[in-house]
C-alpha positions in Angstrom: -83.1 -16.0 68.5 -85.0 -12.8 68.6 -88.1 -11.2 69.7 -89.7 -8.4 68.4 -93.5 -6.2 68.9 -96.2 -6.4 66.3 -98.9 -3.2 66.9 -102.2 -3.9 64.6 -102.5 0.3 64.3 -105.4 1.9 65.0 -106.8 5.5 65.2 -107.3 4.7 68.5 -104.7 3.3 71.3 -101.4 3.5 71.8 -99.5 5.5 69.0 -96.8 3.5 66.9 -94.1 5.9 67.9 -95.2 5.3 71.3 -95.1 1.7 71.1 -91.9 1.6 69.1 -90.1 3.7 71.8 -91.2 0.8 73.8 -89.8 -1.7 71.8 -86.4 0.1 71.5 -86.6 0.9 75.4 -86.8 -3.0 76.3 -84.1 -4.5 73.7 -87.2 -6.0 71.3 -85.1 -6.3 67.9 -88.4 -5.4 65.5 -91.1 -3.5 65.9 -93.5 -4.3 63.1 -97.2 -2.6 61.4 -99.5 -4.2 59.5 -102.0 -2.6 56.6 -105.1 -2.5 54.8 -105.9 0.6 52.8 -109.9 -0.1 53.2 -112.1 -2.9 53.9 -114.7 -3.0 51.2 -118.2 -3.5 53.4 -119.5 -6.0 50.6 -117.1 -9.0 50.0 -116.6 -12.5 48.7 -113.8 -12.9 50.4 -113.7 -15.0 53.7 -111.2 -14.0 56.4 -108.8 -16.6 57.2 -109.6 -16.8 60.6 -113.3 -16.3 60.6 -114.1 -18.2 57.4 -116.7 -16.0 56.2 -117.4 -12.1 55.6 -117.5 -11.4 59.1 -113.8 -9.9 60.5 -112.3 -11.0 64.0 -111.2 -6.8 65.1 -112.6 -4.3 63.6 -108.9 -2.5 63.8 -109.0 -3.7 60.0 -111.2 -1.2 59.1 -109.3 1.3 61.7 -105.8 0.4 60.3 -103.4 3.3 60.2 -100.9 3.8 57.0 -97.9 1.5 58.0 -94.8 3.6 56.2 -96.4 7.2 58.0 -96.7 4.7 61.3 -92.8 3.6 60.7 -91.6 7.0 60.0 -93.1 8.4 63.3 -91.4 5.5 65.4 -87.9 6.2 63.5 -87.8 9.3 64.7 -88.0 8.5 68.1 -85.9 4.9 68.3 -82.1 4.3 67.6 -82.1 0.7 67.9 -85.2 -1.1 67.4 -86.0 -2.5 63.2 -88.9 -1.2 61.6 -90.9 -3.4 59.7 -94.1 -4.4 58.1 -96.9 -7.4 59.2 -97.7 -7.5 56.7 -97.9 -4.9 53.8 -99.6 -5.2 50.6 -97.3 -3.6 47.9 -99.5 -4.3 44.8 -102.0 -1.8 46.0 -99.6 0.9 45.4 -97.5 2.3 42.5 -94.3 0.2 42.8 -91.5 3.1 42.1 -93.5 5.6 44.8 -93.4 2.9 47.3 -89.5 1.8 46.3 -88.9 5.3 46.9 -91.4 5.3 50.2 -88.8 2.9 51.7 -85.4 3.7 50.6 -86.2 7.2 52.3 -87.2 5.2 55.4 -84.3 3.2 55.4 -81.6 6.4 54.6 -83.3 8.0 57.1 -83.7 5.6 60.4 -79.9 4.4 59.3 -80.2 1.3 57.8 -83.3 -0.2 60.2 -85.8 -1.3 57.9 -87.2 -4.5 56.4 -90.3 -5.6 54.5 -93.2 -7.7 55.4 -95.4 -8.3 52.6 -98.0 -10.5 52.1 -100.5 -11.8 48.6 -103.5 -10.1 50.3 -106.3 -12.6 51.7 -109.3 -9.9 51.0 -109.2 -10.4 47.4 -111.8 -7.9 47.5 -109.8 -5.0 48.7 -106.9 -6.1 45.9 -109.8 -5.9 43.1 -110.5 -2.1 44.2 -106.7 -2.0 43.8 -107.0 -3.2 40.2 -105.2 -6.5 41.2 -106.2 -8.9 38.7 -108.2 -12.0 40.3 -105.5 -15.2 40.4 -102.2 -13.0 39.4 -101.6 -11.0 42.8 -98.6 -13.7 43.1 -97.1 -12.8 40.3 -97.7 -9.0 40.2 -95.9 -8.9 43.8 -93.1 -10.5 42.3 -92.5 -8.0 39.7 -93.0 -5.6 42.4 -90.4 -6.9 44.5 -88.0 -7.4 41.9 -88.4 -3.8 40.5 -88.3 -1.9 43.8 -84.9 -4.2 44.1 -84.0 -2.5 40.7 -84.6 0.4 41.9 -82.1 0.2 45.1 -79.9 -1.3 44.4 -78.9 0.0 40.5 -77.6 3.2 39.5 -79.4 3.3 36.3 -82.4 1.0 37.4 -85.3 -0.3 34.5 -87.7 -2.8 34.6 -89.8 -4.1 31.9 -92.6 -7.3 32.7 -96.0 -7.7 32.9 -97.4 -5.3 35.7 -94.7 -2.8 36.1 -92.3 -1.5 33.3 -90.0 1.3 33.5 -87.0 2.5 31.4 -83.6 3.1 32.6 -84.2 5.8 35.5 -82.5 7.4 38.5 -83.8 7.5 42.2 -82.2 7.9 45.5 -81.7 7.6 48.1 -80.5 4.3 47.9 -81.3 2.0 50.8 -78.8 2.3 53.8 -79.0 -1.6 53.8 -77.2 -3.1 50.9 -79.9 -6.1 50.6 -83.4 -5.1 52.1 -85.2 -7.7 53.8 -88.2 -9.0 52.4 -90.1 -11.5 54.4 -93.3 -13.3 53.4 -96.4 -13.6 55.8 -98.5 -16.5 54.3 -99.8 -20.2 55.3 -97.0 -22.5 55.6 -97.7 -24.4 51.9 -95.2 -25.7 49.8 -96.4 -23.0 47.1 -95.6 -20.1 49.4 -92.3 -21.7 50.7 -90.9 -21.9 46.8 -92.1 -18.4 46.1 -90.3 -16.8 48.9 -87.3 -19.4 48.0 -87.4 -17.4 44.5 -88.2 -14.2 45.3 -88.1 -13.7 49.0 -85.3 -13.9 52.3 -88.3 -15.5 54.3 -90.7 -16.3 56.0 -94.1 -14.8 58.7 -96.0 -17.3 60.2 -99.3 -16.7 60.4 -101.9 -16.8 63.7 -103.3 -20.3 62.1 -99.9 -21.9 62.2 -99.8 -23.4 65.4 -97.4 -26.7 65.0 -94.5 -25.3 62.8 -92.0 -28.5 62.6 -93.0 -29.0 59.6 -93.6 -26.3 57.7 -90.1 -24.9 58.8 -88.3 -28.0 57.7 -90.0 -27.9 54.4 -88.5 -24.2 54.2 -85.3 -25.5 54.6 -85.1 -28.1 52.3 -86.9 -26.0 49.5 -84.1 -23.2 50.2 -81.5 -25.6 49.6 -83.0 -27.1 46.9 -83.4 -23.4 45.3 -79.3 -23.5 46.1 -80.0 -20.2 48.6 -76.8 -19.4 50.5 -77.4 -19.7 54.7 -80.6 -20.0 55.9 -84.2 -18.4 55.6 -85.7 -15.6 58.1 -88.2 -17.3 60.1 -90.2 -15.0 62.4 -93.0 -17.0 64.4 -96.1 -15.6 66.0 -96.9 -16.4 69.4 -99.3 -15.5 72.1 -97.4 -16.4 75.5 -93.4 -16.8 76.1 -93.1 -20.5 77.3 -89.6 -21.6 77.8 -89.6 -25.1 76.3 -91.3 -23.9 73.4 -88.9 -21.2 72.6 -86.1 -23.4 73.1 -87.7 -25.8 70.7 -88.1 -23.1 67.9 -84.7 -21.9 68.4 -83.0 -25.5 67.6 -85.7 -25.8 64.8 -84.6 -22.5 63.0 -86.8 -19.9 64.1 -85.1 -17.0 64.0 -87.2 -14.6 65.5 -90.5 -14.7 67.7 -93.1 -12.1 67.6 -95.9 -11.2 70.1 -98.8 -8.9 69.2 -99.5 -6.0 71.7 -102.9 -5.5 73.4 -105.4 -3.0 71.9 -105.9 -1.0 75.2 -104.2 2.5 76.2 -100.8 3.7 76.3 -100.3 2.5 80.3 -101.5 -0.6 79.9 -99.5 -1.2 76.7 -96.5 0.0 78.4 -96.8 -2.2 81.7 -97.6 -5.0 79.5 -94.3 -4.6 77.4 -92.2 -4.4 80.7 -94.1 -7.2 81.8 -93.0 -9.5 78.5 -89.4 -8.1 78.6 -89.0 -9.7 81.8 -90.5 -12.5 81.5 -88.6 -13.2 78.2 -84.8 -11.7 80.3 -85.6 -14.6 82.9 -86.0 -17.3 80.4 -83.0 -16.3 79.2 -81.5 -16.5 82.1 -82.7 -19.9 82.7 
């Protein structure tokens, strides 16, 4: 089982090459970003956490652009994956962003994979001209067409939000497959979409009991006849050792802890702090 570094970017704080060099320095496997392009001031929709209008860190509003964050900390790691928690690809043009990545992944070696999520502020999607009840849907076709588009040497895509004729683009992923993981609520719904469309799964800061949900994972996987096993990648707040032990015989494959919004020293000493923490578990 891994671990890996979340940063919610800001324009203040640490900087995400900063706190990827940190990751890489103390053997974290991912260091991951998340996004929102705006944060529309008048909204219907309710944060997940919050239940209304109101927002728990007002780093949503701050966030910085995740694939300028990842490119900074690729050019200062060697090691460490770069990755996305979460990204919203239907608020962008599908073939800039396919070409957006494949460039990130040609040019850090091979190190990247793909957090994306269906977008909880509805609002935001809507200035995005995501239609209301198809963002499911369009990020599918989104998904699949970026696929298209690195993996085939003549790529074309034709369905209902993006459609594009036989084309050429390179670079071509390092990576023959891309990850693509899913951060969403641990629902039967969201477990057979990523079985269709997806290589796993982000737990989310409301999942706190994750038995379930991960064994429902698995059986929908093999029930979708996927080869292996799904990417699991569980949030959490403080390294306990039975815990960790329990999500590693469960299927958890990697475990994620958020870094603290202060300045670069802190961040730093709190990084070195987790490392060893986590090095004495395993030592355990």
């Amino acid at each position: 089982m891994d671990y890996g570094l979340v940063l919610f970017t800001s324009d203040r704080g640490i900087t995400p090459a900063a706190a990827a060099k940190l990751a890489d320095e103390h053997g974290f496997t991912t260091f991951y970003v998340p996004e929102h392009t705006h944060i529309p001031v008048k909204r219907e929709a309710a944060h997940p956490t919050t239940g209304d209008e109101t927002l728990p860190d007002d780093r949503y509003m701050r966030t910085l652009d995740p694939w300028v964050s990842l490119a900074t900390a690729a050019a200062v790691t060697s090691r460490v994956r770069l990755s996305t928690a979460v990204s919203l690809p239907v608020e962008h043009d599908p073939i800039s962003l396919a070409k957006t990545i494949a460039s990130l992944d040609h040019l850090s070696g091979g190190r990247v994979s793909v957090g994306v999520g269906f977008g909880w502020n509805t609002d935001e999607l809507a200035d995005h001209n995501v239609p209301a009840g198809r963002r499911r849907t369009m990020l599918r076709e989104y998904v699949e067409a970026m696929r298209a588009l690195w993996t085939q040497e003549e790529a074309a895509y034709d369905g209902e939000f993006v459609s594009f004729g036989p084309s050429w683009a390179w670079p071509k992923p390092v990576q023959q497959h891309v990850p693509v993981l899913v951060g969403a609520a641990g629902t039967e719904k969201n477990f057979r979409w990523i079985a269709r469309s997806a290589d796993g799964w982000i737990t989310t800061p409301r999942d706190f009991d994750i038995d379930a949900p991960v064994q429902m994972l698995h059986d929908i996987w093999s029930e979708a006849g996927r080869p292996g096993a799904p990417q699991i990648v569980a949030l959490d707040f403080k390294p306990v050792a039975e815990k960790l032990e329990h999500w590693r015989n469960i299927g958890v494959t990697e475990v994620l802890f958020g870094l603290p919004d202060k300045p670069a020293d802190d961040v730093a000493a709190y990084v070195e702090r987790l490392a060893g923490k986590l090095a004495a578990l395993s030592n355990t």
